[in-house]
C-alpha positions as CSV (number, residue, x, y, z in Angstrom):
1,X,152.4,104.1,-15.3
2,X,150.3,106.5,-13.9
3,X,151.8,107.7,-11.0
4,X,149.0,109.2,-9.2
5,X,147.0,106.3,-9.4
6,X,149.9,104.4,-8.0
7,X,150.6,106.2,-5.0
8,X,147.0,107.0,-4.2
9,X,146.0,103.4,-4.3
10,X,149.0,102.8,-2.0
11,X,148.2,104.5,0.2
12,X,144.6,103.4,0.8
13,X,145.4,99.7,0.8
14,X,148.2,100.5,3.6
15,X,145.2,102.3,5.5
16,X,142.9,99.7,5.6
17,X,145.4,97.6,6.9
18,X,146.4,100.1,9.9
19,X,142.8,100.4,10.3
20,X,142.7,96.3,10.8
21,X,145.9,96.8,12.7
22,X,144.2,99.9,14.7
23,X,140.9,97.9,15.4
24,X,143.0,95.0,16.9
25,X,145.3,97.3,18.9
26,X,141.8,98.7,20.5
27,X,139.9,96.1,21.6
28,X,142.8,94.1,22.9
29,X,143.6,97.0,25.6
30,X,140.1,97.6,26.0
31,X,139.2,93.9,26.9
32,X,142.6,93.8,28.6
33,X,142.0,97.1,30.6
34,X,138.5,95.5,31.9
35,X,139.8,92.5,33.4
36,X,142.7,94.2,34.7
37,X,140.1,96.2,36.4
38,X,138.1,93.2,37.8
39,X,141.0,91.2,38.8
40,X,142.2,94.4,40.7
41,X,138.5,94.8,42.1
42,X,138.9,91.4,43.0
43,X,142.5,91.3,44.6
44,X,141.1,94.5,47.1
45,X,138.1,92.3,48.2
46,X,140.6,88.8,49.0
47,X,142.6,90.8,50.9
48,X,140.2,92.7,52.8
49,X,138.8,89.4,53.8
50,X,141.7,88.2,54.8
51,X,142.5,90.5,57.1
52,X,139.0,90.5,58.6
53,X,139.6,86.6,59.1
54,X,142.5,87.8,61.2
55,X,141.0,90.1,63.2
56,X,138.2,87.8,63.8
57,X,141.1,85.1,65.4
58,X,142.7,88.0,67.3
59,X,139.5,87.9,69.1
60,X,139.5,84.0,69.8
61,X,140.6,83.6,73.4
62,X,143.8,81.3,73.0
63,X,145.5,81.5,75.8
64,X,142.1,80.9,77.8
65,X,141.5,78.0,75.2
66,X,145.4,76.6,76.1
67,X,145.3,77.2,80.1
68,X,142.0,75.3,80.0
69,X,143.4,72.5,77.9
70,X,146.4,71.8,79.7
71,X,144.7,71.8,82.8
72,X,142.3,68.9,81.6
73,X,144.8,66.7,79.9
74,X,146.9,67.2,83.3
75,X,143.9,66.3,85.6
76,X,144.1,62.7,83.4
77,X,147.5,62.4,83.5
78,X,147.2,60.5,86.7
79,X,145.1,57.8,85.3
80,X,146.7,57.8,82.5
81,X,150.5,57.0,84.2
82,X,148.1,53.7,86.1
83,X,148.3,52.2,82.4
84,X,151.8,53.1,81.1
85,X,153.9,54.5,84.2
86,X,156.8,54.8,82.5
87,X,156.0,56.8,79.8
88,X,157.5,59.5,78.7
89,X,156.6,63.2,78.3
90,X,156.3,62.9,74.5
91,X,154.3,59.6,74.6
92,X,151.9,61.7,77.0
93,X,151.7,64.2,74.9
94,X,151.1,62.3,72.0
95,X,148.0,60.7,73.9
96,X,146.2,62.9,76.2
97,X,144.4,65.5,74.6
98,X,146.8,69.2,74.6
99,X,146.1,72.3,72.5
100,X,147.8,72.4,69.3
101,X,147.7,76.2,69.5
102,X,150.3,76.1,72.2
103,X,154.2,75.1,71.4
104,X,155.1,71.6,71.8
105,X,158.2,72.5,73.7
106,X,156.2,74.6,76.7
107,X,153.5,71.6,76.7
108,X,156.1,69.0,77.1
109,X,158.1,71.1,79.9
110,X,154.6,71.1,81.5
111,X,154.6,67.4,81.7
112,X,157.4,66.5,82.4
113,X,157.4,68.7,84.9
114,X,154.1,66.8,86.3
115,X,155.7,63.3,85.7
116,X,158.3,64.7,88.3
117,X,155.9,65.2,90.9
118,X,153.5,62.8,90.5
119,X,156.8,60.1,90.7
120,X,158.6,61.7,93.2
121,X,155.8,62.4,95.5
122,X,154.3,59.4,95.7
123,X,150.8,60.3,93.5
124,X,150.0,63.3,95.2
125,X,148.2,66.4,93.8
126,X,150.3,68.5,91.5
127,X,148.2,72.1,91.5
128,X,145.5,71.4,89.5
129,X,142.0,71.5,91.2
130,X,139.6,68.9,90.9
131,X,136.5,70.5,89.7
132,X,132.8,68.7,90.5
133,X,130.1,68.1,88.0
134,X,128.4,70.9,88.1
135,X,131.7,73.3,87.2
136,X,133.2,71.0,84.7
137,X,130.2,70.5,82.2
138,X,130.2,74.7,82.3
139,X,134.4,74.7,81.8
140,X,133.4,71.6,79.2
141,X,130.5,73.8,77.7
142,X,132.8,76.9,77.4
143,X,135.4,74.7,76.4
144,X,133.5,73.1,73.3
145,X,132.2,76.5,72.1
146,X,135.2,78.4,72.0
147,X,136.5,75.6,70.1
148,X,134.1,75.2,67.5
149,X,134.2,79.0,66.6
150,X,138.5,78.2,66.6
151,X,138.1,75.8,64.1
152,X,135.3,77.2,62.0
153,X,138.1,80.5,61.6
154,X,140.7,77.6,60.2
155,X,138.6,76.4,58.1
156,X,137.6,79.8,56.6
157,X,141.3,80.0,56.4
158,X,142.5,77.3,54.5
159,X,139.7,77.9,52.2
160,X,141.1,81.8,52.0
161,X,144.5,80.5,51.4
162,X,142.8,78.1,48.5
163,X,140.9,81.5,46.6
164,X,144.0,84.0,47.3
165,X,146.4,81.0,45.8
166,X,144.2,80.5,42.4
167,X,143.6,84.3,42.0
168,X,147.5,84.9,42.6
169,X,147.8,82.0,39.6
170,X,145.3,84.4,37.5
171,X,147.6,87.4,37.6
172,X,150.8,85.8,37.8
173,X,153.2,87.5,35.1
174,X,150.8,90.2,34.4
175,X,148.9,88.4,32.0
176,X,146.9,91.5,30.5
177,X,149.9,93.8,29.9
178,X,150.1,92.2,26.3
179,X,153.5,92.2,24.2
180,X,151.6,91.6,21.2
181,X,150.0,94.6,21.3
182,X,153.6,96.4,21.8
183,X,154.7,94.3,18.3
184,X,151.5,95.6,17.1
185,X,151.6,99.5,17.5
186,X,155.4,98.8,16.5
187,X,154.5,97.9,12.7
188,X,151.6,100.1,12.9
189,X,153.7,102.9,13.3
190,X,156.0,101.8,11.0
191,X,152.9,101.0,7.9
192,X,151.7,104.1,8.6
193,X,154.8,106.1,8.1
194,X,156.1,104.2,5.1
195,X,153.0,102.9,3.2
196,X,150.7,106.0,4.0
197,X,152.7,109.2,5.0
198,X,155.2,108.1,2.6
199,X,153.2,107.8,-0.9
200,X,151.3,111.2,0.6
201,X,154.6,113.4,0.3
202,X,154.8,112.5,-3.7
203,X,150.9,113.5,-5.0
204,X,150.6,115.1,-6.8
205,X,153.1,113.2,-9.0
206,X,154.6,115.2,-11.8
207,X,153.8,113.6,-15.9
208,X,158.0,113.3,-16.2
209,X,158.0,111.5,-12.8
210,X,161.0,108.8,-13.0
211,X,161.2,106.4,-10.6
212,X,164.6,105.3,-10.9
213,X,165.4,109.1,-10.3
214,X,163.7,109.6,-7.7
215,X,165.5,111.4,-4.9
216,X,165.5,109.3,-1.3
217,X,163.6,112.6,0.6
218,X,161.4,114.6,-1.5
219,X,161.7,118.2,-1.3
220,X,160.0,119.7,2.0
221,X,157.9,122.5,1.5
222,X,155.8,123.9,3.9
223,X,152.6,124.2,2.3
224,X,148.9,123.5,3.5
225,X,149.5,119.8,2.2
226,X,152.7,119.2,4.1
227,X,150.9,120.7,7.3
228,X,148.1,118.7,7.4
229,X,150.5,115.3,7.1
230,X,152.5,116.4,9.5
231,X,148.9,117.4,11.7
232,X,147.7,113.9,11.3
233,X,151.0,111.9,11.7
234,X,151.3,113.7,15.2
235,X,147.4,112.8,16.1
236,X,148.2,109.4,14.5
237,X,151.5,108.7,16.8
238,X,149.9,110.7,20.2
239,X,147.6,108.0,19.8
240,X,150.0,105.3,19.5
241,X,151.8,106.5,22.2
242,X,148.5,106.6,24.5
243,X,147.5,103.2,23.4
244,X,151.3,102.1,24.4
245,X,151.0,103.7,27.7
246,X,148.3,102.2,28.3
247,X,149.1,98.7,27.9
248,X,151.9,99.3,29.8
249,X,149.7,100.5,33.1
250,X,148.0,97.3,32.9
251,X,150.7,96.1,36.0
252,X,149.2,94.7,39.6
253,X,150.7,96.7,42.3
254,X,153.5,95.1,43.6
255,X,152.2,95.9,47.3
256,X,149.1,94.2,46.6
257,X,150.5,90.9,45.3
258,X,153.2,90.7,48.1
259,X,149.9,91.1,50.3
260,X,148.3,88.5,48.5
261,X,151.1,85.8,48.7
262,X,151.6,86.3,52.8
263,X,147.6,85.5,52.7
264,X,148.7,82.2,50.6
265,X,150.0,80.6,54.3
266,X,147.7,80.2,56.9
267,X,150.4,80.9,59.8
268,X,149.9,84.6,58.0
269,X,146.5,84.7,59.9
270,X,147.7,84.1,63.3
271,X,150.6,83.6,65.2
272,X,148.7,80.2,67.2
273,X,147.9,79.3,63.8
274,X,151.5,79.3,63.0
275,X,152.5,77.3,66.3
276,X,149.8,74.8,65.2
277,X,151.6,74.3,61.6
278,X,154.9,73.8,63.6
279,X,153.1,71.3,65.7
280,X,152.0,69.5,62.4
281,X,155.8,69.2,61.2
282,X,157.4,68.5,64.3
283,X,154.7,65.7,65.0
284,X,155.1,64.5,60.7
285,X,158.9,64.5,61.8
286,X,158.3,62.4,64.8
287,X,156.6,60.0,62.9
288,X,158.7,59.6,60.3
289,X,161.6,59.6,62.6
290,X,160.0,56.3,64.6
291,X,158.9,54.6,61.0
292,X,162.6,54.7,59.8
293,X,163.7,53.7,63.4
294,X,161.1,50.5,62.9
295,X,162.5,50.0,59.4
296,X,165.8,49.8,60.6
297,X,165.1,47.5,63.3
298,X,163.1,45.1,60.9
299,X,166.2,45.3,58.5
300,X,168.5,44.1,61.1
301,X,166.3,41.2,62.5
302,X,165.9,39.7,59.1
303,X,169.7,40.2,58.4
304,X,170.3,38.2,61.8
305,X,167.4,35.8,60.9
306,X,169.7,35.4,58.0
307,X,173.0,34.9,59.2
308,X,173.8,30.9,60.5
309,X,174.0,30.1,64.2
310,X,176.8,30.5,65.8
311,X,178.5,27.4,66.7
312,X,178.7,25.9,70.2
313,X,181.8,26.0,71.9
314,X,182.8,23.3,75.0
């Protein structure tokens, strides 16, 4: 066998293959690396506008919003009592017309501390001034206008929440720090080193070259040959090791992403915001408290509807 020939062709065929392996490895961080980019790009620009939709309700005037509110569905409370007197502060609140941006709790110790006065006093004022036509359309005006830019805010929020939640699902788990490409510079390396270095270190082959003799390391000499193998093996793995390093950057900052999930919850946005989703549960909870009470009721009517009269007794 010629020898020569052997390790030669060897040693080509290995480096075509790390050359397929190489060309793989390349593009992969390269397309990786541009997305990373964008999604980072990206992740910079939800977040700034985030925050600006915060600043922008810091600026809403809620307490003015909630004073003004409470003060109208007070002024009705008194007509409102001539239909149901006996209702009770959470059945008021549940129909006259309070801010949600104010706690339940301080709304319903507002009413009920109306419904003592208004009961114990015999229907006389309780504090609020009646306002004439002309002042309440301008209170009703303000009123209206304040509200609409308070809602158009939510609803740029929720629809922030919505883009911040799918791009968080976009970089969840680091999707372009690849492990294939880590498996890939692995066996790279390892080609390289056995199926290119390796054959290197025996040309030129001897004509009494024995194969089943052959030592397990050749015979280091340091020669121009053995320089240059070692030169390129160190380029080879430097530029392994950059490539590897690489892939390995390709991580979202941990700040950023904590950012990005308190941006996921609207509350995040504002603290009336938050008292509004409170409002939500604890008026969800209500509900479903009364349709389990009505459930239960309905159970034990057609159990008694069930059960045979009682017997008369003389």
């Amino acid at each position: 066998m010629e020898w020569n020939w052997f390790f030669s062709s060897l040693a080509q065929s290995v480096a075509a293959i790390v050359g397929l392996f190489g060309a793989f490895i390349i593009s992969s961080v390269i397309n990786n690396t541009a997305a990373y980019k964008r999604k980072c790009s990206k992740s910079r620009e939800l977040i700034a506008a985030s925050e600006r939709l915060a600043e922008q309700l810091q600026c809403r005037e809620f307490d003015w919003y909630n004073e003004i509110r409470m003060e109208r569905a007070l002024r009705s409370l008194r007509s409102f009592l001539k239909s149901q007197p006996n209702a009770t502060a959470d059945e008021v609140y549940d129909q006259l017309n309070f801010s949600r941006f104010l706690p339940r709790f301080e709304a319903i110790a507002q009413i009920n501390e109306a419904l003592e006065i208004e009961r114990r006093e015999n229907h006389k004022d309780f504090g609020y001034i009646t306002l004439d036509k002309e002042n309440l359309a301008i209170e009703s005006q303000s009123l209206g206008d304040e509200s609409e830019l308070i809602n158009g805010l939510i609803v740029e929020a929720k629809h922030q929440t919505r883009l911040v939640s799918s791009h968080l699902g976009e970089i969840h788990g680091n999707p372009e720090r690849s492990a294939l490409v880590d498996v890939a510079i692995f066996f790279m390396a390892l080609l390289f080193l056995v199926g290119v270095i390796g054959p290197l270190c025996f040309l030129p082959t001897p004509t009494d070259f024995n194969d089943f003799a052959v030592p397990v390391i050749p015979p280091f000499k340091l020669s121009v040959r053995t320089f240059f193998l070692l030169f390129v093996n160190a380029l080879f793995f430097l530029f392994l090791f950059y490539l590897r390093r690489e892939n390995d950057t390709l991580v979202y900052p941990h700040h950023e992403v904590q950012k990005l999930m308190s941006f996921t919850k609207i509350d995040n946005y504002s603290d009336y915001l938050r008292i509004m989703e409170e409002n939500e549960m604890l008026k969800l909870g209500i509900r479903l408290t009364r349709l389990e009470e009505n459930v239960e009721a309905f159970e034990k009517k057609i159990t008694d509807f069930g059960k045979p009269p009682k017997p008369n007794t003389i």
